[in-house]
N, C-alpha and C positions, 0 to 999 in steps of 0.2 A: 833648472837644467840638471842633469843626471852627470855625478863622476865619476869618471871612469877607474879603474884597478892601477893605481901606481901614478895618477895624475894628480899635479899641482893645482891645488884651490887658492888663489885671488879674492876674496869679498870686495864686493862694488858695493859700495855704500848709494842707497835708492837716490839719494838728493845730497844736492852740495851745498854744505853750512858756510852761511855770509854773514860775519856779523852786522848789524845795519852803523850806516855812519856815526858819528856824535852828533849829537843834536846842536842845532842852535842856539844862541845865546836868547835869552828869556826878558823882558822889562823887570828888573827888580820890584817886590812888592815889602810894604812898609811893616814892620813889625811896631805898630801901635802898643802892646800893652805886652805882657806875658808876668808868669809869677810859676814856682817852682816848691812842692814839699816833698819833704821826705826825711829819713833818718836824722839828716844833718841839719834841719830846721824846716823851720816853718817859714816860708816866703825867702825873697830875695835878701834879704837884709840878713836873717840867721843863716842863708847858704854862704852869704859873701863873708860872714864873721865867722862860718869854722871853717873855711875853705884856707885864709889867710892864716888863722889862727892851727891850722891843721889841727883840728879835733873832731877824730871821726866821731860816728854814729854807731856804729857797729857793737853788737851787746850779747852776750852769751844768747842761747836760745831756749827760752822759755815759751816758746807759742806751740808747738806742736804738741800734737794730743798724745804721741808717747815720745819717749823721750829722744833726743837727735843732737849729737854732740856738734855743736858748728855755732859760727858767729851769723845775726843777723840783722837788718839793718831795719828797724821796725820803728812806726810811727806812733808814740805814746798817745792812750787818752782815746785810740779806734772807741774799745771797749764803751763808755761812756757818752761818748757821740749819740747825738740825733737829728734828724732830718724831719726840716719843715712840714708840719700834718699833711702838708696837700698832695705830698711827697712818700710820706710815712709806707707807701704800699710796694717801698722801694729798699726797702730797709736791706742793708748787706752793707759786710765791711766793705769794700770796695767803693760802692756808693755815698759810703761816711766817708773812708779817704777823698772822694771825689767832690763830697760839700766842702769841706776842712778846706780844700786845696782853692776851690773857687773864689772862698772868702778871704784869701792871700791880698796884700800890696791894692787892696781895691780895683782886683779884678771883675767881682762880679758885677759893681754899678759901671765897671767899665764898659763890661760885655753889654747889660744892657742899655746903655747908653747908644752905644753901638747900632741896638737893634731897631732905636728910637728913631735913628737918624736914618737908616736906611731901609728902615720898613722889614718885618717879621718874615716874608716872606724872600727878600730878596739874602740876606744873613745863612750862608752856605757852616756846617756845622761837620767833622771830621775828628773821628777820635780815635785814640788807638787801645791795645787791651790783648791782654794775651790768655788770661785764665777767665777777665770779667768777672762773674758775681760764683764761679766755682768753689769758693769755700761758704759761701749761704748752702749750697746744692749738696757739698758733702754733710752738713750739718741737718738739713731735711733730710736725707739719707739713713742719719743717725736716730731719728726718729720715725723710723717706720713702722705701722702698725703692725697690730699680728697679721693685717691678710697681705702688707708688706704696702699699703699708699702711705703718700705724705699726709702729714696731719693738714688739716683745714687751714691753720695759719701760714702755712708752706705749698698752697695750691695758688703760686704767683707766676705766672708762666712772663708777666715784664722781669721778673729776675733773674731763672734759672735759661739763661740765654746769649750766647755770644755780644747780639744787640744791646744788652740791657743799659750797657752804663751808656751810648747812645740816647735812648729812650729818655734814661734819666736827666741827663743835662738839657736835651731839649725839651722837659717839661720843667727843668729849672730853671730855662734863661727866656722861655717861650718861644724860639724861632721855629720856623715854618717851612722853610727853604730844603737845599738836599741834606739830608743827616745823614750821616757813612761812620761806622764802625769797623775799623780795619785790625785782623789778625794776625800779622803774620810774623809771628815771636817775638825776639827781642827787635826787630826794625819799624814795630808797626807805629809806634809816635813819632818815628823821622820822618816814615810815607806819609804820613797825613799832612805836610805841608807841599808834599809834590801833586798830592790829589788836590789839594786846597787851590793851588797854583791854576792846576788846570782847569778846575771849577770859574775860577775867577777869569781868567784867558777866554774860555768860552762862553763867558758871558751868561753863566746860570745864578751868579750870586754879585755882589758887588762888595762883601768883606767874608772873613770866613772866621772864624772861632774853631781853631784847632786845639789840640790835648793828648790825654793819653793820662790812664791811671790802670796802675796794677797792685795787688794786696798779698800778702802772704798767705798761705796754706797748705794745708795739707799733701794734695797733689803735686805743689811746685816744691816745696821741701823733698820730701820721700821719690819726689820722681827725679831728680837731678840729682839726689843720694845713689839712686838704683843705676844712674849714667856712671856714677864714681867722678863726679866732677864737683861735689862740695868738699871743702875744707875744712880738717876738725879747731884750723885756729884764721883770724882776718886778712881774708885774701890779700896778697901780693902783687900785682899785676907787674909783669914781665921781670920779675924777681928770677934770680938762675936756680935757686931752690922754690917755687912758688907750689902749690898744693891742691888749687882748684880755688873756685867761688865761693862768696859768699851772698846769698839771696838779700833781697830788702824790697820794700815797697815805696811806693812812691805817686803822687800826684804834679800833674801841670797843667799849663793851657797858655795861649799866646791867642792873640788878634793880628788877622792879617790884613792890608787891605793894600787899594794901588795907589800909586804916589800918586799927588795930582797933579793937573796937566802944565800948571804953571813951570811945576820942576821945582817949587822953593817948601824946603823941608829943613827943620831944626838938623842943624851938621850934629847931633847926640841922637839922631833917628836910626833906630836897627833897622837892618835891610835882609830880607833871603836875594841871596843872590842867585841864587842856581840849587838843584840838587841830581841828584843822579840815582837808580836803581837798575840792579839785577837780580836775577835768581840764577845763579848758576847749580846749584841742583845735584852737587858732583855727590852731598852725603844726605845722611836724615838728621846726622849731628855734628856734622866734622866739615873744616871749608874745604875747599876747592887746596892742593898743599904749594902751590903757588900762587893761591891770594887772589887766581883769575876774574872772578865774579865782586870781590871786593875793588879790585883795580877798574873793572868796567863801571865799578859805580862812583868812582873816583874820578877817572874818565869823562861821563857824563855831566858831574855835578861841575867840574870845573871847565870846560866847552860850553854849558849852558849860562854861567858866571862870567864866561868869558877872561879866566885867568889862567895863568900859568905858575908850578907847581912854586917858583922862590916868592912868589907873589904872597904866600899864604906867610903867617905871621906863628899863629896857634894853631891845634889841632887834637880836639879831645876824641882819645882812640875809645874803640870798643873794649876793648885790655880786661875782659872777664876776670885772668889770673888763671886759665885753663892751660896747660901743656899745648896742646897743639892752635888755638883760636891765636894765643898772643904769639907764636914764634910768630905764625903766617905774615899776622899784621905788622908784626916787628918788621920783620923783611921786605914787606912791599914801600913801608915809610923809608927804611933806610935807602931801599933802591929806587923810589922817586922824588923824594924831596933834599935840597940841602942840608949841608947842618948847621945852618941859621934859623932853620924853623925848630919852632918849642913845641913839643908830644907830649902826652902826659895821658894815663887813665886815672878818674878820678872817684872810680868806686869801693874804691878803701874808705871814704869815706860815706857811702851810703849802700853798699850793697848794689848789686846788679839787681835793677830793680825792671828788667822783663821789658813788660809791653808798656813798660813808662819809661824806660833808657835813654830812649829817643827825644820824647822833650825834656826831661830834667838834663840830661848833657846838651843838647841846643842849648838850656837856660845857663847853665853853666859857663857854655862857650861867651854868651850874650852876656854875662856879667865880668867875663875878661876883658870881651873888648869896653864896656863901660869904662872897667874902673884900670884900667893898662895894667893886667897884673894876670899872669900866665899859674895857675898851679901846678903842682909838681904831681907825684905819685904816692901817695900815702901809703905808710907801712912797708915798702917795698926798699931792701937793706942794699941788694949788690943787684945790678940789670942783668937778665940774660946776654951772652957774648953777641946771640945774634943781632940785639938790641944796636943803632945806629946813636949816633950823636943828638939825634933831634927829641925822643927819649928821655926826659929828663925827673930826678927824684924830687928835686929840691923846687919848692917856689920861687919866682923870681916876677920883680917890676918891667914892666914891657909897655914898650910905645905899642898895642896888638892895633891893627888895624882891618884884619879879615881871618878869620877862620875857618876851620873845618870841624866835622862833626859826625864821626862813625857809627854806625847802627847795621851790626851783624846778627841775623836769625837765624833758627834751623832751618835746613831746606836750602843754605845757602839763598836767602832772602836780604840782599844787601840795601844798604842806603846811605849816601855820604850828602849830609848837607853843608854850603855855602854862603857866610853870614859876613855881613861888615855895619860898620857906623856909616853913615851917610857921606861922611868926610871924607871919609875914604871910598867912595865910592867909584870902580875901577870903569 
């Protein structure tokens, strides 16, 4: 329609936005096995011994190919690694972080034990990755010929590929079943238990082997430099002077499967209770400035768990140390939860480690409620004012008995997972 000289314009928007309801509450599924590397050790046992011990990981930065003044949270001994001959045509740091990690806590006879019992094909497989094998890719790169191809040892198209470390673990573990390689920044090892969930619900798999590993390089150094969100000394997370991030890498993996039908399960059995996702979409790198797309995945993880917010015990935040990621979050915790619940981010001690965040903080969360002991926020001296009471610097002993577990990406890609001991089971 045409306007006229001097008339008022109205915009009618084409369709009217509904958000859809909260979903349902969900059958909790059993967390059989999980294990966790990174910066601050190797396995469960050196995570739970610097966690306690507050002794980060974080270490000048020597890995980049020039030079980048920042703390980063890197995993000794990549260099040196090798991967089983059958495997060898997989070669990339990521896929050596990604052995290293599976060989943790006796996860890997776990996994396949797993696949024994329920047959190769029915074993649903789910992993998350945010760079994948892109520092193999900028290193072939480095080596291009004069007419500009990879050299012959670099023509591996299983590597240079979002899928890759997919590919990889299911010719590591041998399943057969769906294999899903999910991207989407730093949330994508939290998604991978809600896809895992749903895999399992409809009845395409009957356990599933989730994960997520990401490595450092090149691209994720210099490209989060060029944002202005690395820090020249070890991030801060929600510090009133905090400075930005500091990068690390990291591997995990966890075993899902569903309770069985009797109902009788060791009261020390972890459980997903629920999770929730959004994309709110509001930036390419900045959240929603009222937390919107985080709180809907807050929202949903806790309506599918079927809890309510004083219910929650712990809650390990996304808490980058970025200016605007941690007020957001600051603010939506202080304005939904009491201040009886314990907050903490705990990447002071290993780095924001990307498209692995997601399950190394699950495992994290998972070894609070083991061992009743909440960690604090490493390195971080005074809180942001916006910072509420539930926020806290110092470690402390806790009866935990359900958690939460944040995982924010660019693109506004959220995920909030929902965990408890059996014992507590709501």
């Amino acid at each position: 329609m045409r306007r006229h000289e001097g008339e008022t314009y109205t915009p009618r928007p084409y369709f009217s936005l509904r958000l859809p309801r909260l979903p349902t509450r969900i059958a909790p599924l059993a967390i059989t096995a999980f294990t966790a590397t990174s910066a601050a050790g190797r396995g469960r046992e050196a995570l739970a011994r610097a966690l306690r011990t507050r002794t980060g990981g974080l270490i000048d930065n020597a890995f980049s190919s020039v030079p980048l003044t920042c703390k980063i949270g890197r995993v000794g001994g990549l260099e040196d690694a090798t991967l089983p001959a059958a495997t060898a045509a997989f070669d990339s740091r990521n896929h050596r972080l990604a052995w290293i990690g599976l060989n943790q806590d006796g996860f890997l006879d776990g996994a396949r034990a797993v696949v024994e019992r329920y047959g190769a094909s029915r074993i649903a497989l789910v992993l998350g990755t945010s760079t994948s094998s892109i520092g193999e890719t900028e290193r072939a790169y480095r080596q291009l010929d004069a007419q500009g191809h990879f050299p012959s040892s670099q023509c591996r198209p299983q590597v240079h590929q979002p899928h890759a470390l997919g590919m990889f673990v299911q010719r590591v573990l041998g399943v057969a079943g769906p294999c899903l390689t999910l991207a989407t920044a730093c949330s994508s090892s939290a998604k991978v238990f809600a896809s895992a969930e749903r895999l399992l619900r409809a009845g395409f798999a009957d356990a599933a082997i989730v994960g997520g590993v990401d490595t450092l390089c090149d691209s994720v150094l210099f490209g989060f430099n060029s944002l202005e969100l690395v820090s020249n000394e070890a991030c801060r997370p929600f510090d009133a002077n905090r400075r930005g991030l500091s990068l690390g890498e990291a591997a995990g993996f966890a075993i899902l499967e569903r309770l069985p039908q009797s109902g009788k399960i060791h009261k020390s059995t972890m459980l997903l209770l629920g999770y929730g996702e959004s994309s709110d979409a509001h930036h390419m790198s900045a959240p929603h400035p009222l937390g919107l797309g985080a709180e809907r995945a807050l929202d949903d993880a806790l309506a599918r768990a079927g809890l309510r917010t004083e219910q929650v015990d712990y809650i390990n935040l996304h808490g980058t140390a970025s200016r605007q990621n941690d007020t957001v979050e600051a603010a939506l915790i202080a304005r939904r939860f009491p201040a009886t619940v314990r907050a903490s981010s705990t990447k002071g001690w290993t780095g924001h480690t990307l498209g692995a965040a997601g399950i190394l903080e699950a495992a994290i969360a998972l070894i609070a409620l083991e061992q009743g002991f909440a960690p604090g926020t490493l390195n971080t001296r005074e809180l942001d004012p916006v910072c509420g009471p539930q926020i806290r610097i110092d470690n402390s002993e806790a009866n935990l008995r359900i958690a939460l577990s944040n995982s924010f990406g660019f693109g506004g890609n959220n995920c909030c997972l929902a965990l408890a001991c059996a014992e507590s089971r709501a």
